[in-house]
One Martini backbone bead per residue (centre of mass of N, CA, C, O) as a GRO file, in nm:
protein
  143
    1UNK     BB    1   5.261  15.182  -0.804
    2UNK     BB    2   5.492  15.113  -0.576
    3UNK     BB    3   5.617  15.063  -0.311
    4UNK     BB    4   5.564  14.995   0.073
    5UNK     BB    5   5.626  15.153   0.382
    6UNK     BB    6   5.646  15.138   0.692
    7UNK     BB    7   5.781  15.409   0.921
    8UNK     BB    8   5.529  15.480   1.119
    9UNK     BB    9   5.385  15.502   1.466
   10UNK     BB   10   5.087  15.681   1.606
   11UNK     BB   11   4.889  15.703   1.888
   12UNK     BB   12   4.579  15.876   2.008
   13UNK     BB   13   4.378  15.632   2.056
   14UNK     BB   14   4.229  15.426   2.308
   15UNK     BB   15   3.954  15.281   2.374
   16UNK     BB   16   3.723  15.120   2.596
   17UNK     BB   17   3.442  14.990   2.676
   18UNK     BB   18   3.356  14.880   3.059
   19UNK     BB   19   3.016  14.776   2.935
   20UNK     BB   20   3.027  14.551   2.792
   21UNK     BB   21   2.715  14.356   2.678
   22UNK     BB   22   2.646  14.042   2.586
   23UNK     BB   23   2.470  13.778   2.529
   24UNK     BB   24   2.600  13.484   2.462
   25UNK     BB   25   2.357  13.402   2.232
   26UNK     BB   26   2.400  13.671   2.059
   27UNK     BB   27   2.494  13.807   1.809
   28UNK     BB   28   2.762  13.960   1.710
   29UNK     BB   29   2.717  14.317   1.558
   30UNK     BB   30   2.963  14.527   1.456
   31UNK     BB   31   3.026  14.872   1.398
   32UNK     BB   32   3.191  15.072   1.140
   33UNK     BB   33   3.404  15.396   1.166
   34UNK     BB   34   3.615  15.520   0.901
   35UNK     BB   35   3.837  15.813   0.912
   36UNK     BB   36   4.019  15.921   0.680
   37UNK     BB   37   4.347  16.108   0.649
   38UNK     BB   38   4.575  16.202   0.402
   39UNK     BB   39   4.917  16.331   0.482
   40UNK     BB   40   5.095  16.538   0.307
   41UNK     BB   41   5.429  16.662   0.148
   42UNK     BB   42   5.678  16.822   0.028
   43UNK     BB   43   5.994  16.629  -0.062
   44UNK     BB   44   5.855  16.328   0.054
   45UNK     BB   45   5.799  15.968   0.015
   46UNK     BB   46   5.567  16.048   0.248
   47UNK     BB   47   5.256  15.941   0.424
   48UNK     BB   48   4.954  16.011   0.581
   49UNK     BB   49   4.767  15.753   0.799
   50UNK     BB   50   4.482  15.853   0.883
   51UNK     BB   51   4.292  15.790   1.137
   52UNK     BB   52   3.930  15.717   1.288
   53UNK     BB   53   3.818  15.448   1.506
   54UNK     BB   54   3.482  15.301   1.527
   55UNK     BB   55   3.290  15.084   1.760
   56UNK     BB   56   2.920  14.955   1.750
   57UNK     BB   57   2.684  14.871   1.998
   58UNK     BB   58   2.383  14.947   1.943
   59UNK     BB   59   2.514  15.245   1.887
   60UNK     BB   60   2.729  15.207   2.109
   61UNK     BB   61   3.042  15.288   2.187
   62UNK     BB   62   3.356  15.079   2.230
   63UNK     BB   63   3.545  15.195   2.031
   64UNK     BB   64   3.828  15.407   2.025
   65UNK     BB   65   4.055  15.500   1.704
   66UNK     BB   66   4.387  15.675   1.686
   67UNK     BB   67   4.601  15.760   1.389
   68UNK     BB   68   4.920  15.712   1.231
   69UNK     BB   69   5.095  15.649   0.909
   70UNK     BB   70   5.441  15.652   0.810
   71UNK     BB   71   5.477  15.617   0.437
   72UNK     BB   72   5.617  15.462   0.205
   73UNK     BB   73   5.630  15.594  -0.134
   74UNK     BB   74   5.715  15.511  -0.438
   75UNK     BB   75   5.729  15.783  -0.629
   76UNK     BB   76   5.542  16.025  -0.528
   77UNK     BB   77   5.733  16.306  -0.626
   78UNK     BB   78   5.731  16.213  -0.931
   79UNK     BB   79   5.403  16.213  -0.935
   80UNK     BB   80   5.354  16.519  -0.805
   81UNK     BB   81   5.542  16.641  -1.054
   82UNK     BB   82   5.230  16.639  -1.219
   83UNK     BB   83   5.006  16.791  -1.049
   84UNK     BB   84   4.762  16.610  -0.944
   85UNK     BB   85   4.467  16.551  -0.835
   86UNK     BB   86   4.293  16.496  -0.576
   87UNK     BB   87   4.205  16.152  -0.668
   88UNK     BB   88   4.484  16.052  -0.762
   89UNK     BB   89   4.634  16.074  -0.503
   90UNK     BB   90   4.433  15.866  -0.359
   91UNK     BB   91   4.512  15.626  -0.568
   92UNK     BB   92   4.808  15.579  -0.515
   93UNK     BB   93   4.733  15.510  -0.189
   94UNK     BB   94   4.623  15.240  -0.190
   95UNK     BB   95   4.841  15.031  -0.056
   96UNK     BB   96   4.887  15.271   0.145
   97UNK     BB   97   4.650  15.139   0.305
   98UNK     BB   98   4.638  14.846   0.339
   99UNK     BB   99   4.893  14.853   0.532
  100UNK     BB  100   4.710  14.999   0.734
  101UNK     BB  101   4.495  14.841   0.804
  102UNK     BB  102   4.625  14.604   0.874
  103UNK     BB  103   4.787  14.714   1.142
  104UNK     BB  104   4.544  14.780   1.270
  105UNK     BB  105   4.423  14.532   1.310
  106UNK     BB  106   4.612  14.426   1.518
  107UNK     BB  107   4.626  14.637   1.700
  108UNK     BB  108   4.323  14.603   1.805
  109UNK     BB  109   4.350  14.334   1.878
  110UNK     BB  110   4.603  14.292   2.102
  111UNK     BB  111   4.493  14.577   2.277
  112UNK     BB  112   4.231  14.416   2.341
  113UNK     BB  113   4.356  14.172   2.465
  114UNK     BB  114   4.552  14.299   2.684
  115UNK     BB  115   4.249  14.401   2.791
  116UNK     BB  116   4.035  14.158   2.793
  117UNK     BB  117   3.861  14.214   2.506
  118UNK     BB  118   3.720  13.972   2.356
  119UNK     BB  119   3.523  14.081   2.170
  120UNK     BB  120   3.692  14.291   1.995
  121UNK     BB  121   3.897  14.081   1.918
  122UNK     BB  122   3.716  13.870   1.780
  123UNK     BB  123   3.636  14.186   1.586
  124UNK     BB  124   3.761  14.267   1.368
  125UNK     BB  125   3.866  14.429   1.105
  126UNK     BB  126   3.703  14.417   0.834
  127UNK     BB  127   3.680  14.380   0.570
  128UNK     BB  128   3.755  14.613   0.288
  129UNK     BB  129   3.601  14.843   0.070
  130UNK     BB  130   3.854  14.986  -0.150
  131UNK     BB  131   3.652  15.196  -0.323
  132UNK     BB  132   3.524  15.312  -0.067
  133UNK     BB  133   3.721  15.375   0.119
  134UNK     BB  134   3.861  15.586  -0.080
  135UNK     BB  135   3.647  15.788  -0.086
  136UNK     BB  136   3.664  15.861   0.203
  137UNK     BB  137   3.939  16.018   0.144
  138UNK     BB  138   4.085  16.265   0.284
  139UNK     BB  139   4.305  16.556   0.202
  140UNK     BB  140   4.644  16.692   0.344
  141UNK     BB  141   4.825  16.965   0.331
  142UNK     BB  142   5.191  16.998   0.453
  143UNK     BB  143   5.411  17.281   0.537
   0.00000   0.00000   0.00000
């Protein structure tokens, strides 16, 4: 795979649960559920890294994000018209998944500071383990 670049970011929900309490002594580790679906169409090099993340405190909600970015793929159609599997179509836009993990990573961040969600704020989006978030990525052809 060549070069990526993010062409457009579109979000589509943004929560913090406004009862976050947790008790200054105890460690806090928040729960992250994130939800891929790889989403492009034939004709342009660009493909759509939509997202659904939650963050959850002792099983419960705190945060919900869910947005969509659309980025350019080096060669993507040149790719595409090898008619290859999806898993080989998923395993193609790894790049374009760490460059989206990474500006949401930032967007949450941001987002959670400027409304003031400092637990949030300072539990970034951790590490994802590449090859397992992978897996978990389903694919959608847009007409």
């Amino acid at each position: 795979m060549g070069k990526v670049q993010i062409w457009n970011y579109n979000e589509s929900e943004f929560i913090i649960s406004g009862d976050i309490k947790v008790d200054n002594q105890q460690e806090v580790k928040l729960g992250v559920n994130i939800n891929p679906v790889l989403k492009y169409k034939d004709g342009i090099d660009v493909v759509g890294c939509q997202m659904k993340i939650i963050y959850l405190l002792d099983e419960k909600q705190v945060l919900l994000y869910s947005g969509i970015l659309s980025i350019w793929v080096e060669g993507w159609q040149g790719f595409l018209s090898s008619n290859p599997e999806d898993a080989s179509k998923i395993a193609y836009t790894t790049e374009a998944w760490k460059e989206a993990l990474g500006f949401v990573r930032g967007i949450i961040y941001a987002k959670a500071k400027a409304e003031g969600q400092e637990l949030v704020a300072q539990h970034l989006l951790p590490p994802i383990e590449m090859d397992k978030f992978m897996g978990a990525v389903r694919i959608e052809k847009i007409q």
